[in-house]
N, C-alpha and C positions, 0 to 999 in steps of 0.2 A: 570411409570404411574403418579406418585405424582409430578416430573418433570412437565410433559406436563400437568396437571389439575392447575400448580401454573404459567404455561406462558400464559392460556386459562384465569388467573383471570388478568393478569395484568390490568391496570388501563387503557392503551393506547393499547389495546391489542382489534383493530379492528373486526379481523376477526370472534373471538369468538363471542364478543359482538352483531358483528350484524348479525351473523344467529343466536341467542337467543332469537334477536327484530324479526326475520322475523318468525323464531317459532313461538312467542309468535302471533303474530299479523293472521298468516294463517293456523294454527293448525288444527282450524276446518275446512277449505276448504282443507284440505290436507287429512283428516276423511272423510268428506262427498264425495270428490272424489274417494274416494280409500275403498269403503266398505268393509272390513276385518275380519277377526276374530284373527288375529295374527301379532305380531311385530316383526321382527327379525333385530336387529342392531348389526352392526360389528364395534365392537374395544369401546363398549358403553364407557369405560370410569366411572365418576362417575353415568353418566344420567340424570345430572342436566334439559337438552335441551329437550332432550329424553320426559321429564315432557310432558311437553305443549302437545306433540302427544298422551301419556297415558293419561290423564285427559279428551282430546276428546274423545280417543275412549269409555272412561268407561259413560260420558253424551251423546254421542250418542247411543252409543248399548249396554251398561247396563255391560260390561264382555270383555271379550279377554286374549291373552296370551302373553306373553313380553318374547322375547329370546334372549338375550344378547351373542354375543359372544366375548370372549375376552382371551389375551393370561395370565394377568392378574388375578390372582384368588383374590387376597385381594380386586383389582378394583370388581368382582365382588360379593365379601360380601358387602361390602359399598353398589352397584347397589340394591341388594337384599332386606338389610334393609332399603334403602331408598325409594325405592318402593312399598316395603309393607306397610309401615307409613303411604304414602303420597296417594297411589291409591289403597288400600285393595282389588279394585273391580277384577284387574287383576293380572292373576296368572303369577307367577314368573317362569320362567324356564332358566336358564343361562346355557351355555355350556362355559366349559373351554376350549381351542382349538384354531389355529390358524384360519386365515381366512378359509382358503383352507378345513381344515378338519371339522368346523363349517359349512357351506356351505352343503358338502358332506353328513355330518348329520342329516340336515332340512327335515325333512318328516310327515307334520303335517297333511298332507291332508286338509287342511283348508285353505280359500283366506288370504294371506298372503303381508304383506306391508315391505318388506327389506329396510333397512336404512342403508346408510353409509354418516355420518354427518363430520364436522367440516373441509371437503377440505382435509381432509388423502389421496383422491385420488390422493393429488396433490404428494407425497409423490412418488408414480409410477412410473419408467424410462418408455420412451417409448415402450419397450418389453414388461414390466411386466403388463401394462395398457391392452391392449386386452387382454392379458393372463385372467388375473383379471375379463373381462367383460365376457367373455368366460366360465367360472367357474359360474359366479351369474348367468347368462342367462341360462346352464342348469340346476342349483338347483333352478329354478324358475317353475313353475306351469303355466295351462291355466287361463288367468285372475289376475296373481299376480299383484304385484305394485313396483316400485322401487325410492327410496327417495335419490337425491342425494345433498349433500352438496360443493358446488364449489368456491374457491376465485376467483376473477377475476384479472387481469391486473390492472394497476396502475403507479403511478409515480416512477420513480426509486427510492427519496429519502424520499417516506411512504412507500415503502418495505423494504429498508433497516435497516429504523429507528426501526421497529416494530421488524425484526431479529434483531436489534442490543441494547435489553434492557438494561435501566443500572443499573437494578439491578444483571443484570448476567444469571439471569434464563435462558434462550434460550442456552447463550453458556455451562453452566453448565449442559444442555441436551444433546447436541451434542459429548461435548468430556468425558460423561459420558459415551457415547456407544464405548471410546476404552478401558476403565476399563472393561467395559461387555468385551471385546474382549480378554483382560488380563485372563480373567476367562475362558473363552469357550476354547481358544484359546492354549492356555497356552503362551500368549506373555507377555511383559515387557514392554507398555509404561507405560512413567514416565509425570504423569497430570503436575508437576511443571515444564518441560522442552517442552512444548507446548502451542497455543495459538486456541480460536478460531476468525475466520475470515469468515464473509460470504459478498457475492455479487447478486446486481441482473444481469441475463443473459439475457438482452432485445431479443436476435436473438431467445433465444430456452423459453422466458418469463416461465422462473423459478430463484426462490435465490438459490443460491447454500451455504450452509453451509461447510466451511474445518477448520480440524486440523493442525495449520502449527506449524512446528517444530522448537522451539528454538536454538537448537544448533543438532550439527550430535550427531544421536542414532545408533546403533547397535538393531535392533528388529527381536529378535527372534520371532517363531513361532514353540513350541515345537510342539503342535499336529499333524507339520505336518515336523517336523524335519528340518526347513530352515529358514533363517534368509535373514536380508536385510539391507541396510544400508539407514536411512531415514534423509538425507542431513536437514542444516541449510537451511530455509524458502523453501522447500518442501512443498505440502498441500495433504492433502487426503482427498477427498471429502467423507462427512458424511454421507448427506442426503439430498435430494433437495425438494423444496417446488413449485411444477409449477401452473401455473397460467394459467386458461380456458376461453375463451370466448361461450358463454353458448348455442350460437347458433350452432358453429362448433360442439358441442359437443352431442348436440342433433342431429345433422344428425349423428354422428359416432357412437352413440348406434341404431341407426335403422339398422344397421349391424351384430347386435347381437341379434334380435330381440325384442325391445324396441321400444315403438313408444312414442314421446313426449305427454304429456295430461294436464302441466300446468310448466309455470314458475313464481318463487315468488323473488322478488329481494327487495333492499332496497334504499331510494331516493338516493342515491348518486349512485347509480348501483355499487358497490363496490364488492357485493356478489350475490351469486344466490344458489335459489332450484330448484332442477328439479326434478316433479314427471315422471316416465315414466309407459307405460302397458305393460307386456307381450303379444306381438301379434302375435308373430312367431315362430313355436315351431320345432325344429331342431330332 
């Protein structure tokens, strides 16, 4: 979480930047469309952005309830005390929890605004993306609200530049998740015999982030008693980051039953919000 909250500050660091500006600037048409009494964001983070939508709802309708989910618990002390500082008016309730079991939990009985910000969705293989929409669309209610944050498309050599900081930060996120994998896992990579490497994928427009390997490893995998042999320049794909054109994306949740109700972008059309309604209830 400290990772990805220090590539969100980078200085060149688009995408963050400018869904903060399009926050910042439709905050309260994003309020007065979506009349609520509750907030529910997945994966908040620290909730810096998150602000701009708490600050409306408490000058428009006086109160609300902020429910952060995230897998994160330090992410969500920081969320907590920064919240209560800044918007006293609304009550804090965080759930510790993956998406999936966050989601599952939501039972507020109150119209409700779900947010999943900063293009995480970009993050989703194409399986896991309906899966994902499938999940929100029943832990949604008659009349909820859905907020979604999306990157868009671009030139090949501003997506790469942006995956490819030189301060290191991006890549020191990426192959920080085979350390995590060292732990879960019980494997054996070794960070100093590894590189990261990322590319954009104009056919499937996503970057692909991989770990390629310096020289031949032998990687075990005790948890599950098997090993493998991970060859010199090999790559293992880490994480991809895809990129949505905002209109396709809007017909594909009306299959989930979502219906589009506003889009907010910023002059360069680089980014996009999309609010959607719950209008069809399975």
């Amino acid at each position: 979480s400290e990772l990805f909250e220090q590539i969100c500050e980078l200085s060149y660091n688009d995408t963050a930047r400018t869904e903060n500006w399009i926050l910042e600037k439709n905050a309260g048409a994003v309020i007065d469309a979506a009349p609520v009494e509750a907030i529910v964001e997945l994966g908040a983070g620290s909730s810096k952005k998150t602000l701009h939508l708490l600050r409306e709802q408490a000058r428009w309708r006086g109160a609300g309830i902020f429910a952060p989910i995230d897998v994160s618990l330090s992410s969500l002390v920081a969320s907590r005390d920064f919240v209560r500082s800044t918007v006293p008016e609304i009550e804090f309730q965080g759930l510790h929890a993956l998406y999936e079991t966050g989601l599952a939990s939501i039972d507020f009985n109150l119209p409700t605004l779900f947010a999943f910000l900063g293009s995480t969705i970009g993050n989703f293989n194409q399986t896991e993306l309906p899966r994902f929409f499938r999940r929100l669309s029943a832990a949604m209610g008659p009349g909820d609200f859905f907020l979604l944050g999306v990157d868009r498309p671009k030139g090949v050599e501003i997506l790469e530049k942006a995956y490819n900081d030189s301060q290191g930060v991006t890549a020191e996120f990426i192959l920080n998740a085979l350390t995590h994998a060292n732990r879960l896992l019980g494997a054996n990579f070794s960070r100093d015999r590894m590189r990261y490497q990322c590319r954009y994928n104009i056919e499937w427009q996503q970057v692909e982030m991989h770990a390629v390997a310096e020289a031949d490893q032998e990687i075990e995998l005790r948890s599950f008693g098997s090993s493998f042999l991970w060859r010199e320049g090999e790559k293992i794909l880490v994480e991809i980051s895809r990129k949505f054109d905002p209109l396709k994306l809007q017909q594909q949740l009306r299959h989930f039953g979502l219906s589009p109700v506003a889009h907010y972008t910023d002059p360069r059309e680089w980014f996009s919000l999309l609010l959607f309604k719950k209008t069809r209830f399975d």
